[in-house]
C-alpha positions as CSV (number, residue, x, y, z in Angstrom):
1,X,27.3,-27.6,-3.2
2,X,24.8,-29.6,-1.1
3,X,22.5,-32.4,-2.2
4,X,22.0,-35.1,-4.7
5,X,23.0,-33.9,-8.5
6,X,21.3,-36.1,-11.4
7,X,23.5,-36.1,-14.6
8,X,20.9,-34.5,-17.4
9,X,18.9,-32.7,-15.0
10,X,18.7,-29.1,-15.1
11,X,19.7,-27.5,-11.1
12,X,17.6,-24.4,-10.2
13,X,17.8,-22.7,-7.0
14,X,14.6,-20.6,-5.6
15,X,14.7,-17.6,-3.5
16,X,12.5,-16.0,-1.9
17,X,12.6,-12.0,-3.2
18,X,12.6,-9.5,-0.2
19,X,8.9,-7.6,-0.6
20,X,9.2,-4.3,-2.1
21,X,7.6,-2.7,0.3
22,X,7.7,-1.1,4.6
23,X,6.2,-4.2,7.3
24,X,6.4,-1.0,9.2
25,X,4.4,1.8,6.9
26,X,5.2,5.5,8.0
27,X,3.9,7.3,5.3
28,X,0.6,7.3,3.4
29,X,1.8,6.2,0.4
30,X,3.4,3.1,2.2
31,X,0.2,2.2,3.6
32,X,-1.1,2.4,0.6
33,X,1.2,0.0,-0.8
34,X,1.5,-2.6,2.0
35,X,-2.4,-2.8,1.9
36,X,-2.3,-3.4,-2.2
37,X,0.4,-6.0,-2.0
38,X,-1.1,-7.9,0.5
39,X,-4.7,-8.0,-1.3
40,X,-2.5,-8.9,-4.5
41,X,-4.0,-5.8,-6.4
42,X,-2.7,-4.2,-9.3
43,X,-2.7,-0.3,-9.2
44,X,-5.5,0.0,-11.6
45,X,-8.0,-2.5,-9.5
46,X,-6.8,-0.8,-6.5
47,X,-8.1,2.6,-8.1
48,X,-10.8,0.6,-9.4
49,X,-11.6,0.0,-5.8
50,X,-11.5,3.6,-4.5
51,X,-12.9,5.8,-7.4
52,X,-10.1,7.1,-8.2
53,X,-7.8,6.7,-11.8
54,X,-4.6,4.6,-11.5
55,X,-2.3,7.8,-12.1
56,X,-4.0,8.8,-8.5
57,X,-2.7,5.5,-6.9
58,X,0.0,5.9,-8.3
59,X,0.7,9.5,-7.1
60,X,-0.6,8.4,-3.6
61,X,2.0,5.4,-3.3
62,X,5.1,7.4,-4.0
63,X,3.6,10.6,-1.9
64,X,3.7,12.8,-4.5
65,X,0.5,13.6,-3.7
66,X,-2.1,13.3,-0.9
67,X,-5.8,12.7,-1.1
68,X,-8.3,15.5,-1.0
69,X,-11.3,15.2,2.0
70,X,-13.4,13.4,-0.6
71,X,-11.0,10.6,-1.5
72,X,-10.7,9.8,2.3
73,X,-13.4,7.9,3.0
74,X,-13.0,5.0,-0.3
75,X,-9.0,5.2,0.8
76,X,-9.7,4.4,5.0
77,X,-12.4,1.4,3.7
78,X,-9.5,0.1,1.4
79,X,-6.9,0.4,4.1
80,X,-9.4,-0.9,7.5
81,X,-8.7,1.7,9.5
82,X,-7.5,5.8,9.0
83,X,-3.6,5.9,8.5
84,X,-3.0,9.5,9.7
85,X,-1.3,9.5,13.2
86,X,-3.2,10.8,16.2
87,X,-4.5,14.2,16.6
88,X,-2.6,16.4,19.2
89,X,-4.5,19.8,18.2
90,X,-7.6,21.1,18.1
91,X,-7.6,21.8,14.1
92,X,-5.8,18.1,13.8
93,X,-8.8,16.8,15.4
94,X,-11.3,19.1,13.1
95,X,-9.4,17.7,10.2
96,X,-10.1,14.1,11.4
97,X,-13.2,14.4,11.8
98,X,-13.4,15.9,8.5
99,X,-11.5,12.8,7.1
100,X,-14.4,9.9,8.7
């Protein structure tokens, strides 16, 4: 062990605890996620955020569910930009549109 050790005083050692979530978000509910961790939101003032109840978020998060076109305009403003990869097809790009 390493480092100066004082008779009567308690020894702690910190760690850092590896984030709980993707740097690299691939799914919705990652995004979701990533965005709410680094705001330091809880899952009910995320929700709180979008209109939408926590049991929602919490659906969203573990991709249990996806949002319908309504819930896609309160969820792009609380992400910053529209998590959905790029549109290849015709309806993709009707769907997108539909999504903004």
């Amino acid at each position: 062990m390493c480092g100066a050790f004082l008779p009567g005083v308690p020894l702690t050692h910190k760690a850092l605890r590896p984030k709980d979530y993707s740097q690299e978000p691939q799914t919705l509910g990652e995004h979701l996620k990533k965005r709410r961790k680094e705001l330091g939101l809880l899952q009910r003032e995320a929700a709180a955020r979008m209109g939408v109840s926590t049991e929602t978020v919490v659906n969203w998060e573990n991709d249990k569910t996806r949002p319908v076109p309504a819930q896609f305009r309160p969820l792009i403003a609380f992400l910053g930009y529209d998590p959905c990869p790029p549109s290849r097809t015709l309806a993709e790009r009707v769907a997108a549109k539909q999504r903004v």
